[in-house]
C-alpha positions in Angstrom: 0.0 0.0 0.0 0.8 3.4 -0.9 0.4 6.9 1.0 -0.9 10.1 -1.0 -1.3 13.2 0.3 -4.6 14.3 -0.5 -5.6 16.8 1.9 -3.6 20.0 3.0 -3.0 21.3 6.5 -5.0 23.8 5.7 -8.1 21.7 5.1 -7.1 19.3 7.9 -7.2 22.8 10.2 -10.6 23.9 8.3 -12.5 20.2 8.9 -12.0 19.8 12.1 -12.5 23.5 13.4 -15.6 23.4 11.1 -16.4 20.4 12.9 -15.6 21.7 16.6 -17.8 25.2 16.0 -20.4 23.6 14.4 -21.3 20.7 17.0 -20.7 23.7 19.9 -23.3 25.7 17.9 -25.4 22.4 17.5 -25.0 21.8 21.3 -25.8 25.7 22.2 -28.9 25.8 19.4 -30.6 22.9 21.6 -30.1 24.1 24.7 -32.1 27.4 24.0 -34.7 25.5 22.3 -35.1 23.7 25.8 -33.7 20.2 24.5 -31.4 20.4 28.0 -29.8 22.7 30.5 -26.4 23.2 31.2 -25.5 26.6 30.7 -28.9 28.3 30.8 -30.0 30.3 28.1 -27.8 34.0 28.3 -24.9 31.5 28.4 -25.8 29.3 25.7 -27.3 32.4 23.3 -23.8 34.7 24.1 -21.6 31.2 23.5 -24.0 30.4 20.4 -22.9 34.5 18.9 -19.5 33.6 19.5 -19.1 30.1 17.6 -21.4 31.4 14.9 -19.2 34.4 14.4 -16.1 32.1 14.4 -18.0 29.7 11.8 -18.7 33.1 9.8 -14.9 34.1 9.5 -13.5 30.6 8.7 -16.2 30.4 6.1 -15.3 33.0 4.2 -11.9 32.7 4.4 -12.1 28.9 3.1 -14.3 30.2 0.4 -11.5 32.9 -0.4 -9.3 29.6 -0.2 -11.4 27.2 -2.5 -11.3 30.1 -4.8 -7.8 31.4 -5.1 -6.5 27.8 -5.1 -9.1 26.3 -7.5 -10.6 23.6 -5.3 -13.5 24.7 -5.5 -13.7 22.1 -8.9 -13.6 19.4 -6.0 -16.9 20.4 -4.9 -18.5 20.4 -8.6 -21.2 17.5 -8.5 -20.9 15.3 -11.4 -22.6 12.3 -12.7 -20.0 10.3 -14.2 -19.6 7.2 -12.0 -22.7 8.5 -9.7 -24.8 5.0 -10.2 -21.2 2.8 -9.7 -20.6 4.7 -6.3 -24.2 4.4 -5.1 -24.4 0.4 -5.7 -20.5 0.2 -4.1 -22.4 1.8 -0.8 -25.5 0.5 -1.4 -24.1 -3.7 -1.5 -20.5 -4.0 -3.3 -19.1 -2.9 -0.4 -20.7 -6.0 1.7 -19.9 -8.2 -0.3 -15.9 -7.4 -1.5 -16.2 -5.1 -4.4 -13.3 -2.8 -4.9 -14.4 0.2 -4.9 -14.8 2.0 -8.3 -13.2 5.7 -7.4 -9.6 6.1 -6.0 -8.7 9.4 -4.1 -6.3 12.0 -5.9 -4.8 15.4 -5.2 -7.0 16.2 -8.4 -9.9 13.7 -7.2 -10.7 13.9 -3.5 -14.4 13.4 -3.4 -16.3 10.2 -5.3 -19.3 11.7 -7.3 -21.5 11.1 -3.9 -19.8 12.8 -1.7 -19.3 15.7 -4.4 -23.4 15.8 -4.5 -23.5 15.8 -0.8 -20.7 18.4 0.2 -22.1 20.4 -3.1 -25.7 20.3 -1.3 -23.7 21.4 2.3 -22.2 24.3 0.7 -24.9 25.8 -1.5 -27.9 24.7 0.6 -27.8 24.0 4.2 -24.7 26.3 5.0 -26.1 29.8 3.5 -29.5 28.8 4.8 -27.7 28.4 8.3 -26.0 32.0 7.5 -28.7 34.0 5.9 -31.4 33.1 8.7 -28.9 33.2 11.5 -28.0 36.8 10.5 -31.4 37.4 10.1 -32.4 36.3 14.1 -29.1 38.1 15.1 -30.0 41.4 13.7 -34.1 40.9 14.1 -34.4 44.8 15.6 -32.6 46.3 12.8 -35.3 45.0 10.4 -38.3 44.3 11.5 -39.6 47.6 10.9 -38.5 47.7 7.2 -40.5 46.5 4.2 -38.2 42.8 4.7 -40.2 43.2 8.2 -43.4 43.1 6.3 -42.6 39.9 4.3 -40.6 38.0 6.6 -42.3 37.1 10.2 -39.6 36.3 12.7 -40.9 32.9 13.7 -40.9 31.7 9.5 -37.0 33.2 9.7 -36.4 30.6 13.1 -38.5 28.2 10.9 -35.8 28.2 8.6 -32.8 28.5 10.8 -34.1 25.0 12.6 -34.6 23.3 9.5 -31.5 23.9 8.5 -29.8 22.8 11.8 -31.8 19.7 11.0 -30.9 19.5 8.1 -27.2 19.8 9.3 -27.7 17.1 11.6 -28.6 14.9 9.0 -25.6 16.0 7.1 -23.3 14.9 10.2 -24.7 11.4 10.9 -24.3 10.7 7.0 -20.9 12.1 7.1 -19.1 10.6 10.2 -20.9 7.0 9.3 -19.7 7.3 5.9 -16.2 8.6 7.6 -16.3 5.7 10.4 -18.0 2.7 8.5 -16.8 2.7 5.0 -12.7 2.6 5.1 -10.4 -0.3 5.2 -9.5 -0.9 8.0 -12.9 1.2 9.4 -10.9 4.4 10.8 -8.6 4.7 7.5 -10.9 7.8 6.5 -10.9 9.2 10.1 -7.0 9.1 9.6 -6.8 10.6 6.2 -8.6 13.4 7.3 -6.1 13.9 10.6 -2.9 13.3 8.7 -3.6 14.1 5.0 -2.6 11.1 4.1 -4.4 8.3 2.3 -3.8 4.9 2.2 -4.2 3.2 -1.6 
């Protein structure tokens, strides 16, 4: 087996901080919707501000990243090899397929995860932002005409659907992470090392 570095220490620093702000904001979102107590609400909203600001500023500068680097094409769905990767998942890999799509430098995403992060990144994550902002700044706005179309409890609406949404996103993500390498942690490793085993 070879190793091939596939992801950067920049992304490795991007994934997991992504990951660390977005399951404190996950954490901090239920606990003001009631789901639990452990800071109490002024605690959890101010904490909730803070990571969302965070998330906010490492957004935009790995956008400002994807961009001036040109991995951004890595995120570009594409159904070549889409109905291969789905039946791997689906039963080849129960019962000893290889698996049709090796990871590249060029090629770090199979055409399912591509769809999925694509979906992420133009769906659930400005949904998160544009409603988030939206509840954040609520005073400055709802006495403007966008105060007469928008109700604040459809803009919360939306801001909990998509923290759903982003929930679902994570339990796909870290069982597709955890489940489906060889041996199980391999993709758990590439994504703390960079490194990828073929």
């Amino acid at each position: 087996m070879t190793q091939v570095r596939i992801f950067t220490r920049f992304e490795i620093f991007w994934h997991w901080a992504q990951a660390v702000l977005i399951f404190g904001l996950l954490l901090t979102g239920l606990e003001m919707h009631g789901s639990y107590a452990l800071l109490g609400f002024g605690a959890a909203f101010s904490t909730h501000i803070v990571l969302a600001w965070g998330l906010i500023g490492l957004w935009a500068f790995a956008i400002f990243w994807h961009l001036t680097t040109g991995e951004w094409r890595q995120y570009v769905p594409t159904g070549s090899g889409l109905g291969r990767t789905v039946g791997y998942y689906a039963y080849g890999m129960f019962s000893g397929e290889a698996k049709p799509f090796a990871k590249t430098p060029s090629a770090k995403h199979n055409p399912l995860q591509r769809m999925a992060y694509f979906g992420f990144k133009a769906a659930i994550a400005p949904a998160l932002w544009v409603s988030g902002l939206l509840l954040l700044f609520y005073n400055f706005w709802n006495d403007t005409l966008l105060g007469a179309l928008l109700s604040l409890g459809a803009v919360a609406g939306v801001h909990l659907a998509a923290a759903f949404a982003m929930i679902v996103f994570l339990i796909g993500h870290i069982y597709m992470a955890a489940t489906t390498g060889n041996p199980w942690y391999e993709y758990l490793r590439a994504m703390a090392t960079g490194y990828h085993k073929e």
